[in-house]
Legacy VTK file of the C-alpha trace (Angstrom):
# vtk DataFile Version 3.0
C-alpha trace
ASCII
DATASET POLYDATA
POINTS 637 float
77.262 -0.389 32.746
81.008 0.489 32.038
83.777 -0.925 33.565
85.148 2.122 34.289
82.522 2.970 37.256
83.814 0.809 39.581
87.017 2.767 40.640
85.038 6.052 39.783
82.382 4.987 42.463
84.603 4.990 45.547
86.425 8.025 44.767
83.225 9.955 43.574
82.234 8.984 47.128
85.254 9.561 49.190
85.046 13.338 47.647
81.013 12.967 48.873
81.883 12.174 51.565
85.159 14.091 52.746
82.877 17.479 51.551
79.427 16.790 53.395
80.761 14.556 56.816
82.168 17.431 58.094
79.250 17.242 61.205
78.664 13.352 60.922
79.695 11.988 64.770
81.867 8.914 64.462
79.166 6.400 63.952
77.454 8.210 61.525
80.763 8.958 59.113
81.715 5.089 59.625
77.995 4.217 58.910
78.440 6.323 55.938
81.464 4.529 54.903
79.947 1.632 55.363
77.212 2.411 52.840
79.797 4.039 50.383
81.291 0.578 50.200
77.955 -1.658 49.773
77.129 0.880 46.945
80.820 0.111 45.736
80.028 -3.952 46.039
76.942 -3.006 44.468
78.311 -0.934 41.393
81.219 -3.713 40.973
78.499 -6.973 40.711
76.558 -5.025 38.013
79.894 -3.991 35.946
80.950 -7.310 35.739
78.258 -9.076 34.829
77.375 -6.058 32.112
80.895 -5.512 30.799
83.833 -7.467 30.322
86.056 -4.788 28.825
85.906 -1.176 28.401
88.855 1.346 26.907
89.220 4.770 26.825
91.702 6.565 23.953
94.336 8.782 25.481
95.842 10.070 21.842
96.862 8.159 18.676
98.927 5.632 20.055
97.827 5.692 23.496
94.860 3.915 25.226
93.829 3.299 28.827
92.204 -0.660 29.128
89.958 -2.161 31.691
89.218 -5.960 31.380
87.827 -8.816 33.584
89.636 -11.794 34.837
89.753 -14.509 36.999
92.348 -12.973 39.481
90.630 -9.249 38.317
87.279 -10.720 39.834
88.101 -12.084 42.822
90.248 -8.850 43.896
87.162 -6.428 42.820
85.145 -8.175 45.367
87.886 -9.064 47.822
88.902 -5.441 48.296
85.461 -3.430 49.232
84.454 -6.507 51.447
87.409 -6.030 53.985
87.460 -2.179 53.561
84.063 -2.125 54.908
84.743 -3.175 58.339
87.653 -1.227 58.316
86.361 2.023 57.244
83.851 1.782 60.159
86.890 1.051 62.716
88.551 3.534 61.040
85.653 6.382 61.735
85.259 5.043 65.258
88.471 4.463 66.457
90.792 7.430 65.152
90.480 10.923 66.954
92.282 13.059 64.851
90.549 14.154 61.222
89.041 10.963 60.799
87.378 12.369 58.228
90.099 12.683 55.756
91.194 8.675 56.941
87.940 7.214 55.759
88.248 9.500 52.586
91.819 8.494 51.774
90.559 4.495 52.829
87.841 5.155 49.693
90.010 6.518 47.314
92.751 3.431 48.107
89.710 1.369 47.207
88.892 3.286 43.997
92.745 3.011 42.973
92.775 -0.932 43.785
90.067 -1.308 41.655
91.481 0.386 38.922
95.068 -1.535 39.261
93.119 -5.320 39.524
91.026 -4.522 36.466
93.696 -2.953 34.238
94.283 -4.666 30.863
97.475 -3.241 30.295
100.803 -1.408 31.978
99.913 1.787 30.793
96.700 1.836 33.022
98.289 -0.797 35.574
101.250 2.334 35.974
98.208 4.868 36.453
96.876 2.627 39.399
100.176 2.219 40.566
100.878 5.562 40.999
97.140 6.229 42.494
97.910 3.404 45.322
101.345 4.901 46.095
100.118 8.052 46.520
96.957 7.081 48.877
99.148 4.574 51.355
101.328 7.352 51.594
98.865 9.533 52.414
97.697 7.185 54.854
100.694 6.331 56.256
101.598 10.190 56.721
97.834 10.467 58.265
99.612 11.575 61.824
102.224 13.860 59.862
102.654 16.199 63.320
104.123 13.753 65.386
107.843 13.583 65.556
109.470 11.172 63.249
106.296 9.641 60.970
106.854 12.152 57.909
110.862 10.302 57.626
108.722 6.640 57.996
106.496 7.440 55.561
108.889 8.832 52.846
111.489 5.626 53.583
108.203 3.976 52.897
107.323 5.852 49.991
111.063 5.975 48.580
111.346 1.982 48.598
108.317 1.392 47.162
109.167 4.364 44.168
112.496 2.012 43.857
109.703 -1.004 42.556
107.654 1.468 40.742
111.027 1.976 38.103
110.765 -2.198 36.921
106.944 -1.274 36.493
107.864 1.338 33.978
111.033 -0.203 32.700
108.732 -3.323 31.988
106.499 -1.282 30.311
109.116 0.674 28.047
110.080 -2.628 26.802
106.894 -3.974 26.115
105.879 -1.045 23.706
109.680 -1.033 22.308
108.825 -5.287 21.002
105.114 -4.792 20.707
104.242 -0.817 20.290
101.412 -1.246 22.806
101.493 -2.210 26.441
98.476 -4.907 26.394
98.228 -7.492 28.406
98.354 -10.197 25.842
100.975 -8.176 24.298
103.643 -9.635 26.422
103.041 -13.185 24.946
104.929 -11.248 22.278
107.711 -10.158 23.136
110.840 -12.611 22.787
114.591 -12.114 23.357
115.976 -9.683 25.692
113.020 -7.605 25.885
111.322 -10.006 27.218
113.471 -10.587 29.870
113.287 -6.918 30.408
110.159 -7.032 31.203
109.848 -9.893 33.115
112.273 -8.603 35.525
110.593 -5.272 35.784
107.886 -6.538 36.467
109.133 -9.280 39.200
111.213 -6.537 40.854
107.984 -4.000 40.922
106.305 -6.670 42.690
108.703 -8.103 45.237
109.357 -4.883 46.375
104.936 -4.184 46.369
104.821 -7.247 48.202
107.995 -6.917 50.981
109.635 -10.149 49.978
113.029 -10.054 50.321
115.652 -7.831 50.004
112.638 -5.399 50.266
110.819 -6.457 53.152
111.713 -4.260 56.024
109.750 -0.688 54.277
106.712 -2.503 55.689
108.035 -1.746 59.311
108.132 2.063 58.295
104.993 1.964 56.832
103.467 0.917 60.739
104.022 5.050 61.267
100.025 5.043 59.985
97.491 4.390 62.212
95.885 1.021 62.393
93.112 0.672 60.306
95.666 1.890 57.319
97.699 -0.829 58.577
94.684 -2.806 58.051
94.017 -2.466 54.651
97.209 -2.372 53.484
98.459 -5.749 54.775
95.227 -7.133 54.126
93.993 -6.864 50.508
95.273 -3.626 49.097
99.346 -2.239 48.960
101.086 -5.129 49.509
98.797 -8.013 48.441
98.934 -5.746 44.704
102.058 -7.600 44.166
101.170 -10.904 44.755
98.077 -10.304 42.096
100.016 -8.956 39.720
102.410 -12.044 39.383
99.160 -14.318 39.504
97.245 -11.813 36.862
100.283 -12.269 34.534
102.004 -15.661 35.238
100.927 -17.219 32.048
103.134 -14.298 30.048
105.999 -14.529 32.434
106.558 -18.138 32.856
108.188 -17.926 29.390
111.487 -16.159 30.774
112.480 -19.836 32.012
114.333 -18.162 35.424
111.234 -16.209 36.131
109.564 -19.691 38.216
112.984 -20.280 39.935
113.389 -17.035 41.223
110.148 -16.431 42.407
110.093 -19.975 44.544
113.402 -18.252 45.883
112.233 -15.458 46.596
108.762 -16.987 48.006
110.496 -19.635 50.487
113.329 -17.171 51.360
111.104 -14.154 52.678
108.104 -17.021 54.280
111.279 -18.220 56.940
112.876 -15.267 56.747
109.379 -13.174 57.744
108.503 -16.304 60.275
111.874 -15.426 62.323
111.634 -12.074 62.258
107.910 -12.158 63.457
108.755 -15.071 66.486
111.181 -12.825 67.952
109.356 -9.091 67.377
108.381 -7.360 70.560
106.212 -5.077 68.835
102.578 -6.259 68.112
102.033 -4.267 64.731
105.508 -4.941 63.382
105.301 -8.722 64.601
101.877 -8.375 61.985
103.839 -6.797 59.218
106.802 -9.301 59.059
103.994 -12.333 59.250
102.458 -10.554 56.308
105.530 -10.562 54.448
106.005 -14.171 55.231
101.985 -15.183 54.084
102.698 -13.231 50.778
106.385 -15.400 50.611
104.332 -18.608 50.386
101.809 -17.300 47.899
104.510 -16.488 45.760
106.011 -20.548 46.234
102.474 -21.196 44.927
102.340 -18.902 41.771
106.109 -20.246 41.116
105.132 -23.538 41.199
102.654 -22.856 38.141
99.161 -22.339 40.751
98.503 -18.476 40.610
95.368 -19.552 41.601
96.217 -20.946 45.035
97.995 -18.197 46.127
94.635 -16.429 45.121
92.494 -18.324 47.665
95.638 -18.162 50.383
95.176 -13.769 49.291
91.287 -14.294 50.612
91.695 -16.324 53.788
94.685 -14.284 54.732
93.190 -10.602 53.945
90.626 -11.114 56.048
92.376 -12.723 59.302
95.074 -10.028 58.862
92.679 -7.320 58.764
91.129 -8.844 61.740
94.801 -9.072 63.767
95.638 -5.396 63.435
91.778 -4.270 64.679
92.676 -6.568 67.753
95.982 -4.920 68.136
94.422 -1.314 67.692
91.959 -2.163 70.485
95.188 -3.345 72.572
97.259 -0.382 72.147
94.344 1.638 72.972
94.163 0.017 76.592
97.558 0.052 77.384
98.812 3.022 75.212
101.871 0.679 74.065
102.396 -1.840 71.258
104.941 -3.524 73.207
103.446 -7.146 73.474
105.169 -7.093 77.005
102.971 -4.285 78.383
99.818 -6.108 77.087
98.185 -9.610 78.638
95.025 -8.333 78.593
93.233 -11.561 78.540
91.474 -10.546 81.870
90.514 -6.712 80.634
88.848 -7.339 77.319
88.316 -11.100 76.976
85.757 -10.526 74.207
88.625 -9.424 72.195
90.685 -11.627 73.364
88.223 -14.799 72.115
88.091 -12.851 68.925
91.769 -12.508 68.202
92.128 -16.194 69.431
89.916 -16.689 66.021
92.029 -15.272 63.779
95.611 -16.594 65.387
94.477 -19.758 64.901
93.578 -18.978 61.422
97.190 -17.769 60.942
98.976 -20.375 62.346
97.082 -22.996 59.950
95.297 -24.741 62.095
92.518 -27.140 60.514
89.673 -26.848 60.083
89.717 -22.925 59.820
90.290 -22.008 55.941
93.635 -20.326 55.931
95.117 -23.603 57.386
93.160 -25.464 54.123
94.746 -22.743 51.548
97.929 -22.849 52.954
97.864 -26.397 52.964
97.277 -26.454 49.058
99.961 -23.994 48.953
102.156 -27.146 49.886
100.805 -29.644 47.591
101.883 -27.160 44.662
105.269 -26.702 46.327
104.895 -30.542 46.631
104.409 -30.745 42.667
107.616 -29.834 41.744
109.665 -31.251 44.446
109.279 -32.383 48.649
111.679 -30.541 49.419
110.143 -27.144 48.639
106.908 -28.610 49.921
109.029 -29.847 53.304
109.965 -25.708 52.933
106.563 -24.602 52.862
105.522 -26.610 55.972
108.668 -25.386 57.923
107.371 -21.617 57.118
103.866 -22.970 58.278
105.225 -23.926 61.779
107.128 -20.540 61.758
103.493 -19.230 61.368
102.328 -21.013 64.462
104.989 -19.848 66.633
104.458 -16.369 66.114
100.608 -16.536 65.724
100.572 -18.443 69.472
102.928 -15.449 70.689
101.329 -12.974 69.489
97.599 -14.215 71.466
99.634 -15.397 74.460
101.328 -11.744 74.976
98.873 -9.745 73.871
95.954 -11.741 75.440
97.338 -13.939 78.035
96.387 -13.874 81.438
98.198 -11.333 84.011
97.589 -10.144 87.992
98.147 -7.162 86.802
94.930 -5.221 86.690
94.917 -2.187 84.425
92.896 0.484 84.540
94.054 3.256 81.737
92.580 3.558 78.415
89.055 2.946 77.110
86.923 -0.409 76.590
86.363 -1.209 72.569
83.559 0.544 71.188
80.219 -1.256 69.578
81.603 -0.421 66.481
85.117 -0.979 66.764
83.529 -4.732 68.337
81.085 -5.361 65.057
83.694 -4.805 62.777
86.322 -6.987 64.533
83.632 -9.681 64.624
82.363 -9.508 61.099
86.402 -10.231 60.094
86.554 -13.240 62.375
82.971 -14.544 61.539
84.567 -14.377 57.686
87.313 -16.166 59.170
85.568 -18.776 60.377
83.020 -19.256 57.807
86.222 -19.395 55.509
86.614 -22.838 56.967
83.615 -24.390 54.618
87.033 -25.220 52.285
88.157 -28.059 53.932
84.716 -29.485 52.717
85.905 -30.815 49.296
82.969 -30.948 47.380
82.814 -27.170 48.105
86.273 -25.833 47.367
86.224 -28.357 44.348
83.271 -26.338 42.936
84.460 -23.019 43.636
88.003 -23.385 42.634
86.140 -24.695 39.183
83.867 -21.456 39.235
86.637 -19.462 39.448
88.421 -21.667 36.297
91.383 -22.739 39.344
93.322 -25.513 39.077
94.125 -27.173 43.108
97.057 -29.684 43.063
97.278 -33.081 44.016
96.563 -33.720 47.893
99.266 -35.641 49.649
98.366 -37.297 53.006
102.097 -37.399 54.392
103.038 -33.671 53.478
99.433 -33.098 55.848
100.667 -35.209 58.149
104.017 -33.376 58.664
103.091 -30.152 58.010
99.980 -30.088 60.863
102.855 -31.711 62.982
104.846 -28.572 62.737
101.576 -26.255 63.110
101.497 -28.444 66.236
105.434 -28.041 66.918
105.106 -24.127 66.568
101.745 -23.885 69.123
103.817 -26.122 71.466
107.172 -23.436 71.031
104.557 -20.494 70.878
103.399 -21.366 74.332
106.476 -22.121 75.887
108.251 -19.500 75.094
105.065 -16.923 76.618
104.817 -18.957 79.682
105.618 -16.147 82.219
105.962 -12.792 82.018
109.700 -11.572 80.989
111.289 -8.692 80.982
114.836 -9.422 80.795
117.202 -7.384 78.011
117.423 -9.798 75.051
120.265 -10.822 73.111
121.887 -9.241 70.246
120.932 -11.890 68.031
117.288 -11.556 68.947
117.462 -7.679 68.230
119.244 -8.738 64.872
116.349 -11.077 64.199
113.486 -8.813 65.191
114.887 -6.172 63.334
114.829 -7.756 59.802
118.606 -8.653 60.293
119.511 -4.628 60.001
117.332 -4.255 56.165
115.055 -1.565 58.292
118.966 0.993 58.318
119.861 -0.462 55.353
116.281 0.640 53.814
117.001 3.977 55.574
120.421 4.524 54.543
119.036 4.082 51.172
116.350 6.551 51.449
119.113 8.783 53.416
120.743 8.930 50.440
118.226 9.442 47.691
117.135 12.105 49.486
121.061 13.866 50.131
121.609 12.807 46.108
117.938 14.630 45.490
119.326 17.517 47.453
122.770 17.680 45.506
120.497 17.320 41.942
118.317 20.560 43.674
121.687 22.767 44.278
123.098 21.387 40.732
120.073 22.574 39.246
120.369 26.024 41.447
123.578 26.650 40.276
123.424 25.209 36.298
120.521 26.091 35.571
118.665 28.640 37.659
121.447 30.705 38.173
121.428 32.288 34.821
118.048 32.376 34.974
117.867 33.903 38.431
120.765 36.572 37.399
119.323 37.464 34.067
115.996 38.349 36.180
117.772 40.729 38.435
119.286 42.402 35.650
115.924 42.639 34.037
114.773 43.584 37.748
117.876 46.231 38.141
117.358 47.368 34.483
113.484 48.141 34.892
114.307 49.919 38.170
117.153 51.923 36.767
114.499 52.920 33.811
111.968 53.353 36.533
114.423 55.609 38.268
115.364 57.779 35.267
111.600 57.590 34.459
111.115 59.642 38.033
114.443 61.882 37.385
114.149 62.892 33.985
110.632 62.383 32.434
108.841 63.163 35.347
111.112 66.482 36.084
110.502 67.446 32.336
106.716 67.560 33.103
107.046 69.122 36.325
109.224 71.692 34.524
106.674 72.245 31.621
103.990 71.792 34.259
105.365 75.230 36.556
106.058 76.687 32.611
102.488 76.548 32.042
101.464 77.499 34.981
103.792 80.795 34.803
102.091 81.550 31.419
98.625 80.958 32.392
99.287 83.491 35.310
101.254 85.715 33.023
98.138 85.094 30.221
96.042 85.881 33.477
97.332 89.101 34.238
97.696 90.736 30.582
94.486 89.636 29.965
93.435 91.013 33.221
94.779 94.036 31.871
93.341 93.958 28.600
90.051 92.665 29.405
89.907 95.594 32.941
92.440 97.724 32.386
91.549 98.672 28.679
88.190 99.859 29.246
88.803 101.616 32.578
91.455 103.856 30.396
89.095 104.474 27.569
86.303 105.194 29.697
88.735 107.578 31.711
89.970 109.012 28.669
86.145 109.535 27.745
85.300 111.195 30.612
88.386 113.166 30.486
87.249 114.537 27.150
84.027 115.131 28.169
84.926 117.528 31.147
87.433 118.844 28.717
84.432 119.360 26.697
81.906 121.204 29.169
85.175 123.431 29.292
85.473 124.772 25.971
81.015 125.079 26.197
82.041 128.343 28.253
80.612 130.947 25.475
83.757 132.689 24.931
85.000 133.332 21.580
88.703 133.378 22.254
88.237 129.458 23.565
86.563 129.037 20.197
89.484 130.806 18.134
92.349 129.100 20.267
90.628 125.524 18.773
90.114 126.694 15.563
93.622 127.651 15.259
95.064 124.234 16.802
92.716 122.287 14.409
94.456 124.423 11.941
97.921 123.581 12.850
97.442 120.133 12.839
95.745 119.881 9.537
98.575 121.510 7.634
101.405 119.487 9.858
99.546 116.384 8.695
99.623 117.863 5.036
103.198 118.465 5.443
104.161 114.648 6.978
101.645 113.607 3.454
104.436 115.699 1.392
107.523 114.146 2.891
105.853 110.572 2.900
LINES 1 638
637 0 1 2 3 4 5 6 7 8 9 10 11 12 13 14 15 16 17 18 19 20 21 22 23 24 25 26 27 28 29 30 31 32 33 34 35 36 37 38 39 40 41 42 43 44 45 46 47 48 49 50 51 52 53 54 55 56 57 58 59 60 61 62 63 64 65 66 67 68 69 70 71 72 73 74 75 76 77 78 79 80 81 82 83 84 85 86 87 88 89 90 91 92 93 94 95 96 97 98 99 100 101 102 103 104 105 106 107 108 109 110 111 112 113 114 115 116 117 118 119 120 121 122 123 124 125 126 127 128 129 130 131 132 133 134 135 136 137 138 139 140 141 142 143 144 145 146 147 148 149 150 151 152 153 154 155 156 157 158 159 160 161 162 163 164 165 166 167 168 169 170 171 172 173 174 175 176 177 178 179 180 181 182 183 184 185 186 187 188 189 190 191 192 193 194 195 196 197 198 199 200 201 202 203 204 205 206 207 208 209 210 211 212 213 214 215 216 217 218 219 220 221 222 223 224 225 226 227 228 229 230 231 232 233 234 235 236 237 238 239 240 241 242 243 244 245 246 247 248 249 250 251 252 253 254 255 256 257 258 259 260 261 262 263 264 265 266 267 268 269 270 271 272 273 274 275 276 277 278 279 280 281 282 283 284 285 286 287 288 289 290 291 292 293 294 295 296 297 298 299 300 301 302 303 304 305 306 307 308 309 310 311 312 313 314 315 316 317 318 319 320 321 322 323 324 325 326 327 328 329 330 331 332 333 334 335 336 337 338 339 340 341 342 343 344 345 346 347 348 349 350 351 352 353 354 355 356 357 358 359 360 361 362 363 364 365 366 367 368 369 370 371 372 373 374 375 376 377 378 379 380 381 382 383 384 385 386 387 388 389 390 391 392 393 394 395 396 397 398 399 400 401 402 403 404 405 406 407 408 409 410 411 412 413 414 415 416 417 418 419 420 421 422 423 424 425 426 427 428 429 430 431 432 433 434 435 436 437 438 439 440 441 442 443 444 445 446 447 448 449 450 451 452 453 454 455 456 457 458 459 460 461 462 463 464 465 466 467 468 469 470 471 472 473 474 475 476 477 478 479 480 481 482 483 484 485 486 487 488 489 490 491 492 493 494 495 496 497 498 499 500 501 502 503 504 505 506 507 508 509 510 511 512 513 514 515 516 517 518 519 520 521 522 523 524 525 526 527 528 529 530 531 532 533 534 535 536 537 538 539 540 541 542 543 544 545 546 547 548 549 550 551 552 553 554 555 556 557 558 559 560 561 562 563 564 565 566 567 568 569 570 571 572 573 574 575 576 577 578 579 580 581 582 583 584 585 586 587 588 589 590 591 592 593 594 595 596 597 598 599 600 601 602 603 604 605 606 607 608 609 610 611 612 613 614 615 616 617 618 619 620 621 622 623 624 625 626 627 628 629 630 631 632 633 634 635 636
C-alpha cells in the first residue's frame, strides 16, 4: 500500500462525509468522525509498515516525495489519535454548520499527514499551503460575527510572512543542489546554505509562535474551540517544532543555527510563561502556554535532542487538547472566557477533576508524563550548560503558575450558584476523558525501563539524568503551585495594572502583529489601484472603444443596412403589387376583351345574315378597299 493514501484517506473522507452527513444528528456525524479517523489510524499502520517511500513525477525536473522517518512516524500516529476525540467534541459541541467543522478538522488531518511525511520542500510547501489554508478555514468557521474575518486574516497574514523562508529555503536548495530533497540539504555549502537554514528557521518560528511571532496565536482564538484544539495540540503550530526536529541533522551545519534556536526556545518558554500567569482570558491564557511548551522543545532540538522535544510534542498534544475541551465546556456554562466569571468547581465538578488531570500534567508535576519529558528537556539543556538547564526549570515553574491559575479560576470553588448555560454532553464528557486517561497513562515514562525501550524503538537518544537539576527544577514546579494558589485565593475583581495588561497582552506584539497585517493589506490595496490604473486601464479603455466601436457599427448596422432592406423590401413589394395588377390585367382583363370583341363580332355577324343583297355588296366593296390599300402600303414599302 502507497504512501500516498494516508493523507488521501482523510480528505477522501471529509468530502464523504461533508456530502452524505447532511441528516446525521450530532452524535451520529461525531460518531462518523470518529470512524473516519480509526479508518485513517488504520490506513496509516498498514502504509508504513508496506512502504517506506513513494514519489510521484510532476514534469522533468519536478517530483513530489513521501518518505518515513522517525519524527514522520510518530506525527502520522500522533495526529489522527488526538483528532479523534476532537472531531467528536467538535460534532457535539458546535451549533452552527458543524458539518463543514468536522470536514475542515479531516482535511487538516489529511494535510498534516502529507507535511510530516514529505521527503522534500517541494511537497513540504504543498502541505504547507494545504494546512494554512484549512486553519484558516477553521479559524474563519464563525465568519458572521463581527470582527473574526480581521482575526483570522492577521492570523493568516503572519503565518503567510513564515511561509516566504519556506520557499526562499527552497529556492536555494534547488539553486546549490537542482532538487529540493531532503538529503539534498547536506549539500548545500556557503551562503546558500545559510539561506536555507534561515528560511527554514524563520518558517518555523513563526509556525510555531516563538518569538517575535507569538502573539498571531491570540488571533487565531477567533475559531471555535475544538479548532483551537487541534491546532495547539498536534497540528498548526506543533508543524514547526517537527520540522526543525525532521531536519536538525542538515541544519546543525550553519554553526548559528543551534544558538539561535536555544534563544529563541528559552526566550518565548519565559516570555509565553508571563504572558500566560497574568492572562484573564482562559483560551488565550492556553495559547501563550502553548507557545511557551513549543519554546522549550525548541531548547531541546537546539541542544542536539530533536528527539526529546518529540516525546515533550506527545505528552503536551494531548493535555493541551484536553485544556481547551475543558475550557469549551466552561465558556459554555457561563457564556464568558473570562477566568473571573468562571469557578465552577461546584457546577460541573466532573470537569473540574478532569481538567485538574491535565493542569497538573502542564505544570510538570511527577509522576504524570509531561512532567518526565519536560524534565529530559532539562537534562539536554543541562548538556550544554546549567545555566540553560537552570533556564528551562525557571520556564517549568512559569508553567506551574499558570497551570494552578488556570484550575483555580476556572474550577475553584464559589457561593455563587449559576444557573445559565447547559451541563457537558456524554460526548463532549468521553472525549474530554479519553485525553486525560492518555494523559495519565502517559505517566508509564517515569518508569525507566519503559521510556529506555521506547526512546530506543523510536532510534532516540535521552540525555544524561541529573539528580540536582530534578531537585531544583520540581522545587520550582512546587514554587509556581504555591504562587498559582496564592495569587487565586479569593475572588478579585479589581482593575489591574498597566503592567499586567502589558504582560497579558504579549507586551503590545498582538497591535504590532495587527499593524503589520494593517498594512499589508493598505500596501495590497495600493498594488490593486496601481494595477487598476497601469495596467487595466488600457485594457479597460481599449474595451470600451471596442464596446463604443461595435455599438456605433451596430448603430449604422440599424440606420443604413437595415433601411436599405426596408427600402428594397417596400420596392419589392410595390412591384409585386404593380406585377399583381398588370398581370391581373393580362391574365382577366385580356380574355374578357377578346371574348367581348368575339361576341361583338358575332352579333355584328347575325347582322349582316339579314338576306339583303345591298348588306352583301356594301362588304364586298369594303373587303375591296382594303385589299387594294394594303396593295398600295406593299408598293410604297
Amino acid at each position: 500500500m502507497t504512501l500516498w493514501i494516508v493523507p488521501l484517506t482523510p480528505w477522501l473522507l471529509a468530502l464523504l462525509l461533508y456530502g452524505a452527513g447532511r441528516r446525521l444528528r450530532p452524535l451520529a456525524l461525531g460518531l462518523s468522525a470518529g470512524v473516519a479517523l480509526l479508518l485513517t489510524l488504520a490506513v496509516t499502520g498498514l502504509s508504513l509498515n508496506t512502504g517506506a517511500t513513494a514519489s510521484y513525477r510532476w514534469s522533468e525536473s519536478l517530483m513530489l516525495g513521501l518518505e518515513r522517518s522517525m519524527a514522520g512516524d510518530i506525527f502520522a500516529w500522533l495526529v489522527p489519535l488526538v483528532a479523534l476525540p476532537v472531531a467528536l467534541y467538535a460534532a457535539i459541541h458546535v451549533s452552527q454548520a458543524p458539518r463543514r467543522l468536522v470536514a475542515l478538522l479531516l482535511a487538516f488531518v489529511g494535510a498534516m499527514q502529507l507535511l510530516v511525511l514529505a521527503s522534500d520542500l517541494l511537497t513540504l510547501l504543498v502541505a504547507w499551503e494545504l494546512v494554512g489554508a484549512c486553519s484558516w478555514g477553521l479559524i474563519l468557521h464563525r465568519w458572521q460575527e463581527e470582527g473574526i474575518p480581521g482575526q483570522a486574516i492577521q492570523a493568516f497574514l503572519v503565518t503567510r510572512l513564515g511561509d516566504l523562508g519556506l520557499y526562499i529555503a527552497a529556492a536555494a536548495l534547488f539553486a546549490g543542489t537542482g532538487g529540493f530533497g531532503y538529503a539534498a540539504l547536506g549539500d548545500l555549502s556557503g551562503g546558500l546554505l545559510h539561506v536555507a537554514v534561515a528560511g527554514i528557521v524563520l518558517a518555523a518560528a513563526v509556525k510555531s509562535a516563538q518569538l517575535p511571532f507569538s502573539a498571531w496565536l491570540f488571533a487565531a482564538m477567533a475559531g471555535p474551540v475544538p479548532a483551537s484544539a487541534l491546532l495547539h495540540s498536534a497540528t498548526m503550530v506543533a508543524a514547526g517544532t517537527f520540522l526543525l526536529a525532521r531536519l536538525a541533522p542538515q541544519l546543525e551545519q550553519a554553526a548559528w543555527f543551534s544558538p539561535l534556536v536555544i534563544f529563541l526556545g528559552l526566550a518565548t518558554a519565559l516570555a509565553g510563561g508571563l504572558v500566560a500567569s497574568f492572562q484573564g482570558h482562559a483560551k488565550r491564557l492556553l495559547a501563550a502556554s502553548t507557545s511557551a511548551q513549543y519554546g522549550l522543545m525548541w531548547v531541546a532540538v537546539g541542544a542536539g535532542f530533536p528527539g526529546v522535544a518529540l516525546l515533550h510534542a506527545i505528552t503536551h498534544a494531548c493535555l493541551k487538547a484536553g485544556l481547551f475541551l475543558v475550557a469549551g465546556l466552561a465558556e459554555r456554562r457561563v457564556d464568558s472566557y473570562q477566568l473571573a466569571d468562571m469557578r465552577l468547581g461546584r457546577q460541573l465538578p466532573g470537569v473540574a477533576a478532569l481538567s485538574l488531570v491535565l493542569c497538573l500534567a502542564l505544570a510538570g508535576l511527577a509522576p504524570l508524563g509531561a512532567a518526565w519529558s519536560k524534565e529530559q528537556i532539562a537534562s539536554a539543556a543541562a548538556e550544554l550548560t546549567p545555566w540553560l538547564a537552570l533556564g528551562v526549570a525557571m520556564a517549568g515553574g512559569l508553567s506551574a503558575l499558570y497551570a494552578t491559575r488556570f484550575q483555580r479560576l476556572a474550577f475553584g470553588r464559589s457561593p455563587r450558584r449559576l444557573s445559565s448555560g447547559r451541563p457537558p454532553a456524554w460526548g463532549e464528557r468521553v472525549s474530554l476523558a479519553g485525553l486525560a486517561l492518555a494523559t495519565l497513562m502517559l505517566s508509564i515514562l517515569w518508569w525507566r525501563p519503559f521510556s529506555e525501550s521506547v526512546a530506543a524503538a523510536l532510534g532516540i537518544v535521552l540525555p544524561k539524568e541529573h539528580l540536582w537539576l530534578m531537585v531544583v527544577s520540581l522545587a520550582l514546579v512546587a514554587l509556581g503551585i504555591g504562587v498559582g494558589l496564592w495569587i487565586t485565593r479569593q475572588e478579585t475583581r479589581e482593575a489591574k495594572p498597566a503592567w499586567q495588561f502589558a504582560l497579558a497582552g504579549w507586551f503590545g506584539l498582538p497591535a504590532l502583529h495587527q499593524g503589520v497585517a494593517d498594512g499589508i493589506m493598505r500596501f495590497a490595496h495600493r498594488l490593486a489601484r496601481f494595477d487598476d490604473r497601469v495596467f487595466d486601464a488600457p485594457a479597460t479603455h481599449f474595451a470600451r472603444g471596442i464596446r463604443g466601436t461595435a455599438r456605433g457599427l451596430a448603430s449604422g448596422d440599424d440606420r443604413v443596412v437595415d433601411a436599405g432592406l426596408d427600402i428594397t423590401a417596400r420596392c419589392w413589394q410595390w412591384l409585386a403589387d404593380f406585377n399583381a395588377r398588370r398581370g391581373e390585367w393580362l391574365a382577366d382583363g385580356l380574355p374578357n376583351g377578346l371574348a367581348k370583341g368575339a361576341e361583338t363580332g358575332g352579333r355584328w355577324a347575325r347582322a349582316t345574315q339579314s338576306g339583303q343583297t345591298h348588306h352583301y355588296y356594301t362588304m364586298i366593296t369594303v373587303g375591296l378597299g382594303a385589299f387594294f390599300l394594303f396593295l398600295l402600303i406593299g408598293a410604297f414599302l
